[in-house]
C-alpha positions in Angstrom: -91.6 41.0 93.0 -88.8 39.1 92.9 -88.8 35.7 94.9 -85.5 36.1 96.9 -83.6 38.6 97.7 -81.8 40.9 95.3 -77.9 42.4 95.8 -77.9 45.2 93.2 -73.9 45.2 92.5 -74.0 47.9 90.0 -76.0 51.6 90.8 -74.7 55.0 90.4 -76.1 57.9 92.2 -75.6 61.5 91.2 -76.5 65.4 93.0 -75.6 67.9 89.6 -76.5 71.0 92.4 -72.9 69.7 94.5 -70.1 72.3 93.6 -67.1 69.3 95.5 -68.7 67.0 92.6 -68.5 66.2 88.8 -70.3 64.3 86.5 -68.9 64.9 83.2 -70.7 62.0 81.2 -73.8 64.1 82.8 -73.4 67.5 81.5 -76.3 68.8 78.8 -74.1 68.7 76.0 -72.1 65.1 76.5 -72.6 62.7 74.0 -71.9 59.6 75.5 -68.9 58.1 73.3 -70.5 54.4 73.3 -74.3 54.9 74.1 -74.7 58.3 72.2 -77.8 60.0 73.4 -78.0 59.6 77.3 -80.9 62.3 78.0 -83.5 60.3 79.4 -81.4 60.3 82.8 -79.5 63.4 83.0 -82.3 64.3 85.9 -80.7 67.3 88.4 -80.7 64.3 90.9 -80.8 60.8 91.7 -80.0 59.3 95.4 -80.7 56.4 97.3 -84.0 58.1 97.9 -84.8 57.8 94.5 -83.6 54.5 94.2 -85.4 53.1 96.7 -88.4 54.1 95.8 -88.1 53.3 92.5 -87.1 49.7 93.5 -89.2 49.1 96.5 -91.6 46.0 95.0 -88.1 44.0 93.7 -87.2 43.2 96.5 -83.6 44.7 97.1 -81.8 44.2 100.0 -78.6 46.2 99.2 -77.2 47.9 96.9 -73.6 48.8 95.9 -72.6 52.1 94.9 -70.0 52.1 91.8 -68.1 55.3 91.0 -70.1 58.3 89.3 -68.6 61.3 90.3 -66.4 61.3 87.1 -64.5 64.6 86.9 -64.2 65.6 90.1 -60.6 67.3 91.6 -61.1 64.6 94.6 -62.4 61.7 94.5 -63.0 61.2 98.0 -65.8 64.0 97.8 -68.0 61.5 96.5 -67.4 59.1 99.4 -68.0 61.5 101.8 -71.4 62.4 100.4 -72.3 58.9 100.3 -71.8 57.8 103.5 -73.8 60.8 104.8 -76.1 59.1 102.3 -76.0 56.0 103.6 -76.3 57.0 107.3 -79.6 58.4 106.0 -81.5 56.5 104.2 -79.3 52.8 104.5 -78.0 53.0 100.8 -75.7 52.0 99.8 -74.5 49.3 101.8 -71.3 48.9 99.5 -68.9 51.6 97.8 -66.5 51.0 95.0 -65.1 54.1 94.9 -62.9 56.1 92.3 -59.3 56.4 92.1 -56.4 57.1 89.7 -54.0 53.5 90.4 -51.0 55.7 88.3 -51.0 57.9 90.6 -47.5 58.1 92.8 -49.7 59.1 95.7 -52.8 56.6 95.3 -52.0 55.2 98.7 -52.9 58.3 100.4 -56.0 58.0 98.3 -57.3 55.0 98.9 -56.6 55.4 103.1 -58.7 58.8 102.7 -61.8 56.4 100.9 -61.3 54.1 103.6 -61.3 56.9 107.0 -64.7 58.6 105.4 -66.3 55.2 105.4 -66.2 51.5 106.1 -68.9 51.1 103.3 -65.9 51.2 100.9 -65.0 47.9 99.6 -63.1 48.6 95.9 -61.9 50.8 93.5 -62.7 51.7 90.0 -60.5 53.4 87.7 -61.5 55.0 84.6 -57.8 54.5 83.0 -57.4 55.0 79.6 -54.5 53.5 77.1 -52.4 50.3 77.3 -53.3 50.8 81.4 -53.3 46.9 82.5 -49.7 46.9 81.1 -48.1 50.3 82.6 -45.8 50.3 85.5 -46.9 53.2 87.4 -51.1 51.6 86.8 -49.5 48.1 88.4 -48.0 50.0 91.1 -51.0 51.1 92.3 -53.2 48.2 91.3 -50.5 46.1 94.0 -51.6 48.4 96.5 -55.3 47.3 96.7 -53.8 44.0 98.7 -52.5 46.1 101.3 -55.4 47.5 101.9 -58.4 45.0 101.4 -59.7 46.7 98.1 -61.0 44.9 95.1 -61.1 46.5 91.6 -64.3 46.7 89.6 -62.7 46.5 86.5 -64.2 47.9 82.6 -62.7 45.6 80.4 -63.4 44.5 76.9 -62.6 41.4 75.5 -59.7 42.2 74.0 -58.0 42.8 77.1 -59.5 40.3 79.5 -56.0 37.9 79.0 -53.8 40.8 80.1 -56.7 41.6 82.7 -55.6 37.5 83.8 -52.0 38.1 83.9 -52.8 41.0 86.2 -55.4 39.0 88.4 -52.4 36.2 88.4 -49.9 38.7 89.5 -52.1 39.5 92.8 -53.8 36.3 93.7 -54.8 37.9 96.9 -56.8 40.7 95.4 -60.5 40.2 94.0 -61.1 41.2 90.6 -64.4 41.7 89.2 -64.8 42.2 85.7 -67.9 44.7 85.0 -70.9 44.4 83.0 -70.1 41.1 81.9 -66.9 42.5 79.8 -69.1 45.0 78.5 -69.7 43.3 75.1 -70.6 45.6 72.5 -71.9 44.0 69.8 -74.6 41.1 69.3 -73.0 39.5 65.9 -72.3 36.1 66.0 -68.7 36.4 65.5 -68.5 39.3 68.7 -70.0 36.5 70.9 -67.2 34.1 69.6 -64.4 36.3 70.2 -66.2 37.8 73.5 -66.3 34.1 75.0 -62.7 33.7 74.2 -62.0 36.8 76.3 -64.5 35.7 79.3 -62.3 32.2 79.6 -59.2 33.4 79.6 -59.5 35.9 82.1 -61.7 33.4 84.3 -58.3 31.3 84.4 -57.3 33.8 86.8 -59.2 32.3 90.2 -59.6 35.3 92.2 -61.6 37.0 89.2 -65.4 37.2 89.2 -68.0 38.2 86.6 -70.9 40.7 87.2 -73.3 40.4 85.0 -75.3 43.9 84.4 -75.3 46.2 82.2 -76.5 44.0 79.5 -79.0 47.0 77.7 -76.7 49.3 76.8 -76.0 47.4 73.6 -79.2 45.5 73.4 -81.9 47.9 73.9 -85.2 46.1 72.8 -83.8 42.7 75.4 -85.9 40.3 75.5 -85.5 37.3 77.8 -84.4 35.0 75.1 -81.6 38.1 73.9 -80.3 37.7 77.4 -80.0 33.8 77.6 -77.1 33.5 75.6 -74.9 35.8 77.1 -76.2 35.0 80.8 -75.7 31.6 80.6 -72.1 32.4 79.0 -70.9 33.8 82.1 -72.2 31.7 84.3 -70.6 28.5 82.2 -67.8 30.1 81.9 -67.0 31.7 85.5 -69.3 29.2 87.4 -72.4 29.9 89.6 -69.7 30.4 92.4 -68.0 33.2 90.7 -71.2 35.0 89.5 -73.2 38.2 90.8 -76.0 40.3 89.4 -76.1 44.2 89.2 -78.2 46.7 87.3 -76.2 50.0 85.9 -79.1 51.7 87.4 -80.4 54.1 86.4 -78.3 54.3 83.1 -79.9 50.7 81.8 -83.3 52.7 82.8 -82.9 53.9 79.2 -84.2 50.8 77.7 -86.2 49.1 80.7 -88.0 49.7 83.9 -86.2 48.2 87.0 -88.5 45.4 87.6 -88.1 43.3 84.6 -84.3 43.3 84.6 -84.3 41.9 88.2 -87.2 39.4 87.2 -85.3 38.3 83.9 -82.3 37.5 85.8 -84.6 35.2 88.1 -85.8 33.4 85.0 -83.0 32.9 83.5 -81.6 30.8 86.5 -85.3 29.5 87.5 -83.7 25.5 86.6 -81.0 26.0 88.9 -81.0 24.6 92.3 -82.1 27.0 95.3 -78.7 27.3 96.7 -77.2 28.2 93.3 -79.9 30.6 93.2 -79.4 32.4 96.6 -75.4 32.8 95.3 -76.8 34.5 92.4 -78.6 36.8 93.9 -77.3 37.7 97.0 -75.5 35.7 98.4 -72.1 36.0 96.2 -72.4 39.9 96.5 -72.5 39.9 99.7 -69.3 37.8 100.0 -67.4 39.8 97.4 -68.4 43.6 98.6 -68.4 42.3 102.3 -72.2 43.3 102.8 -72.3 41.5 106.3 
């Protein structure tokens, strides 16, 4: 078990039987356009029940929910079951739910998330194209000020400098950039131009990096395959504009849940207690508002 505390920033749950809900990257015959074969968790269901059971000797002490329900007419469906969810079981503490930011009526969107539950602390979206540049996604995006949402952002390296002009534009919003930029290569020369990325969009102050996901392109990790990129974000970003998250249970393709928490305490076991305790809990608590 891990020794403190651990703020999972980064789990997805799903219900297949739910006819208001739909996970497209979950049907029999999707082939995940990045990961490929995705079989080993395309179960009928996973909740918070599951979770928690499947977590209970790592020591979690909350968990935030990230946007699943992809495919689904309204987004705020998923909400809804999740705080019923939550008022069950305690999971999760923290929604980022799903919206579309082009969208002429997001507004009305994002105050619908926000009536069906004070869980909800940001917004993913899904967009696809030039999106960090378009009008109409900007729009939107300014909107998230107005009403206290941060945006759990997938973002390549490629894009993480206009992902800083966007981040600049709203200093008032939180951005937090997903799975560490979701690097997608382990070459050499990736890591060079991935680092690049992950310091020009840490220019931008208000932008944070969550470091999960980390097995989808490195499937036999190992400890010392980890360090590198860890310690990365953390130079880069700072221990003060760090957090930890899972994917669960997609990374659950290439580990159990137990050594992902316990390599993320290794990796850090030289730092000081208090840089520690931001680490793990204390910075995701902060950012999803968790109190």
């Amino acid at each position: 078990m891990a020794e403190l505390p651990f703020v999972d920033t980064h789990v997805h749950f799903y219900d297949l039987r739910r006819k208001d809900l739909v996970y497209l990257w979950l049907q029999p015959d999707f082939v995940h356009p990045l990961l490929g074969d995705i079989n080993g968790i395309k179960t009928l269901v996973f909740s918070a029940d599951a979770y928690l059971a499947e977590t209970r000797f790592a020591n979690v002490s909350k968990a935030v929910h990230v946007q699943a329900a992809i495919g689904a007419k309204d987004p705020v469906a998923e909400t809804v079951w999740l705080e019923e969810m939550a008022q069950r079981t305690g999971c999760p503490n923290g929604i980022v739910a799903s919206a579309d930011l082009s969208d002429p009526r997001v507004g009305e969107t994002l105050e619908r998330h926000l009536a069906a539950s004070s869980r909800v602390s940001g917004i993913r979206d899904f967009a696809e194209g030039d999106y960090l540049v378009s009008p109409e996604w900007l729009r939107g995006y300014a909107l998230l000020e107005r009403y206290g949402l941060l945006c759990d952002l997938d973002c390549p390296w490629e894009n993480m400098s206009k992902a800083r002009d966007v981040a600049r534009s709203h200093p008032n919003t939180t951005m937090v950039l997903e799975h560490a930029g979701y690097p997608r290569s382990r070459s050499d020369e990736y890591f060079r131009e991935w680092r690049t990325g992950l310091a020009a969009l840490a220019e931008a102050e208000n932008t944070w990096c969550k470091i999960s996901g980390l097995g989808m392109f490195d499937r036999q990790w190992s400890l010392e395959s980890l360090r590198p990129w860890v310690m990365a974000c953390l130079e880069t970003f700072g221990v003060e504009r760090c957090l930890f998250g899972t994917n669960w249970p997609v990374d659950r393709l290439f580990s159990s849940y137990d050594p992902v928490v316990n390599a993320y305490e290794e990796l850090i076991s030289d730092f000081s207690l208090e840089e520690r305790e931001a680490l793990f809990f204390r910075n995701a608590t902060k950012v999803y508002r968790l109190d």
